[in-house]
Each structure stands twice: as structure tokens, then as C-alpha cells.
C-alpha positions in Angstrom: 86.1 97.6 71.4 84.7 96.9 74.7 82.4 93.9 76.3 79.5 95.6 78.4 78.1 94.0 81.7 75.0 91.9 82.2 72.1 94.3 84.5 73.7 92.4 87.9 77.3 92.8 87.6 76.5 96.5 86.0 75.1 97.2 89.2 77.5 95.6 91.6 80.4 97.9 89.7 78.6 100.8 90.3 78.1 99.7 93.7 81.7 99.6 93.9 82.3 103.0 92.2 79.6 104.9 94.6 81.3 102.8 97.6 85.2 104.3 96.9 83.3 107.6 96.5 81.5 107.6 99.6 84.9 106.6 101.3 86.4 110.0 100.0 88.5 107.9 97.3 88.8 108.6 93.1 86.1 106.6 92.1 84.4 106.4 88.5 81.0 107.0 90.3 81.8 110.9 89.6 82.5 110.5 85.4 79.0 111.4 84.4 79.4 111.4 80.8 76.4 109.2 79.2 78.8 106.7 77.7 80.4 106.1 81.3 79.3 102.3 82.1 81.5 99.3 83.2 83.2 97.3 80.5 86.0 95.5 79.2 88.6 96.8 77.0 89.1 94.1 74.1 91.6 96.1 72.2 91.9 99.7 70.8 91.7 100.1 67.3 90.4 101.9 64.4 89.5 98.4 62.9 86.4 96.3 63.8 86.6 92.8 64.3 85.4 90.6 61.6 82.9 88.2 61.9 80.2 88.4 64.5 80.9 88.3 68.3 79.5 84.8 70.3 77.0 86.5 72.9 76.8 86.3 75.9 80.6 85.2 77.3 80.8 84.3 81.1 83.1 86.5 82.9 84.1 86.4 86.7 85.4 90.1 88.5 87.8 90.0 91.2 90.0 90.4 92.9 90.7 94.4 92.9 94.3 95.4 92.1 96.3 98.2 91.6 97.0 98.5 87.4 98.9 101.6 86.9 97.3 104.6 88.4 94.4 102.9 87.9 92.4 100.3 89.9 90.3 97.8 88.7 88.7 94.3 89.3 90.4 91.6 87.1 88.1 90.4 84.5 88.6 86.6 83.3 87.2 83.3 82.2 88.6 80.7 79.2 85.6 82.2 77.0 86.7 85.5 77.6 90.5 84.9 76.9 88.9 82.6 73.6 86.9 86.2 72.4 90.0 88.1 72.9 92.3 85.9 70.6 89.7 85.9 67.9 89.0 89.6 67.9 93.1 89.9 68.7 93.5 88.1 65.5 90.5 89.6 62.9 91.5 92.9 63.4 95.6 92.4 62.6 97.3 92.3 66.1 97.6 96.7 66.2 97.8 97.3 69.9 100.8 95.4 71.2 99.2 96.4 74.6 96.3 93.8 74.2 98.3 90.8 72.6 96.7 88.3 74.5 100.2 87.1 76.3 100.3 91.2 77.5 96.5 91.7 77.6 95.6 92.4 81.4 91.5 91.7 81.3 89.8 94.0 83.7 86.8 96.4 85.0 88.0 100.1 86.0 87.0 101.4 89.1 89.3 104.3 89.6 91.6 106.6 87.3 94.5 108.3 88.0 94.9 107.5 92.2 97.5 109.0 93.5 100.1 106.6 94.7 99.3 107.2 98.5 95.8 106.2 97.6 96.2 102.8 96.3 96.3 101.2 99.9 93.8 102.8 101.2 91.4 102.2 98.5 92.4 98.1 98.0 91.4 98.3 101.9 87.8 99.5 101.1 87.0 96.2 98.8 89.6 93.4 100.7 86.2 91.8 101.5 84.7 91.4 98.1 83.6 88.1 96.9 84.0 87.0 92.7 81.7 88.3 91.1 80.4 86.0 88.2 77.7 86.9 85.2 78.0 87.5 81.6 79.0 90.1 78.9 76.2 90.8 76.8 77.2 93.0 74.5 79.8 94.7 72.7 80.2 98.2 71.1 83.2 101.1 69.9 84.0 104.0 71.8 85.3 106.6 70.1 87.9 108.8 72.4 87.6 112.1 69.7 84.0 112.2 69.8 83.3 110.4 72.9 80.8 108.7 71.2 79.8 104.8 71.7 78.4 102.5 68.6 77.3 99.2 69.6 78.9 96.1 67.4 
């Protein structure tokens, strides 16, 4: 299940994707695939949550880190972190990977950098400010199909 972005931040991720591009760097500005937008991972899960979702929830981006071979901005707020625990708990606690004490909130900007990249790439946004807006919505992604549903 993932949160999508609100039109501003939306745009300032992309900004951020097209800027790590430009610099010669992995960047998700290149996955063209018409379900390719910035989100937030909730949880993965076969279930859906149940109840409705409490639209829109305030989220502030930044700082960029290294997570994994990945990079990303870190996503957070306390309404965020609230959202998580409640979808966490409706759909049974399946991932252990997004139990909110081992859930790492976040925005993906990059997959799969090679190690010698990270540096280089965290040099390209040291500058950026927190970003702050809203998620608006929320849908599935299917990774068989590659196919998104809103919720």
C-alpha cells in the first residue's frame, strides 16, 4: 500500500529524480513505466487495510540518505507514523519489515547505486531544504502485473 504525494511535493521529487539524472547518477527520473510516481511504502501485503484511510496526512521529506542500495528522502510526521500503526494493525502485522519499531518511512529517489555512488550522489542534494505538504491519496501496486488500484 503506498501514500501518493500532494501536486507540489510530486513535483519537487521529480525535480530531484531529473537533478541526479542530469548529474550522470541512477536516478528514478529514467523508470518510465506509467505507475512510476513518488510515494510511500505503508506495508506490502496481499491484504487491504480495513476501515477507510484519514485523507490528507501531513508529511515532511528530508533529509536524503543512503537505505540499502537505495537512496531516498526520509518521509515522517506523528500523523504519518499514527496511519502506519493503524494500517500496521488492520491488516495482521505480515511484513515484519514495516512493523512500525522497523518501519524506515521514506520517498525513493534512486535504486540499486552502486556503493561508489552513494557519496557522490548525497553530495548532489546536501543543500536541500524539508520539504513539507501532504499525502493525498493512497492506492495498491501490484509487483506481478505492475498494476496500481487506488484505495
Amino acid at each position: 500500500m503506498e501514500l501518493l504525494l500532494d501536486p507540489v511535493l510530486d513535483d519537487a521529487v521529480r525535480a530531484l529524480w531529473r537533478r541526479l539524472h542530469e548529474a550522470g547518477l541512477r536516478s528514478l527520473a529514467t523508470h518510465t513505466h506509467a505507475t512510476n510516481r513518488p510515494h510511500v511504502t505503508l506495508t506490502t501485503s496481499a491484504e487491504r487495510p480495513a476501515g477507510t484511510l484519514t485523507l490528507p496526512v501531513p508529511v515532511r521529506l528530508g533529509p536524503a540518505r543512503s537505505l540499502g542500495r537505495a537512496l531516498v528522502l526520509e518521509a515522517d510526521s506523528p500523523a504519518l507514523r499514527r496511519l502506519h500503526a493503524a494500517v500496521w494493525q488492520s491488516i495482521g502485522g505480515l511484513n515484519p519489515l514495516h512493523a512500525p519499531d522497523q518501519w524506515v518511512p521514506h520517498v525513493s529517489l534512486a535504486l540499486n547505486v552502486p556503493a561508489d555512488h552513494h557519496e557522490r550522489a548525497l553530495d548532489q542534494l546536501h543543500d536541500l531544504p524539508f520539504l513539507y505538504g501532504d499525502s493525498i491519496a493512497a492506492r495498491t501496486y501490484d509487483t506481478v502485473t505492475r498494476t496500481a488500484e487506488p484505495l
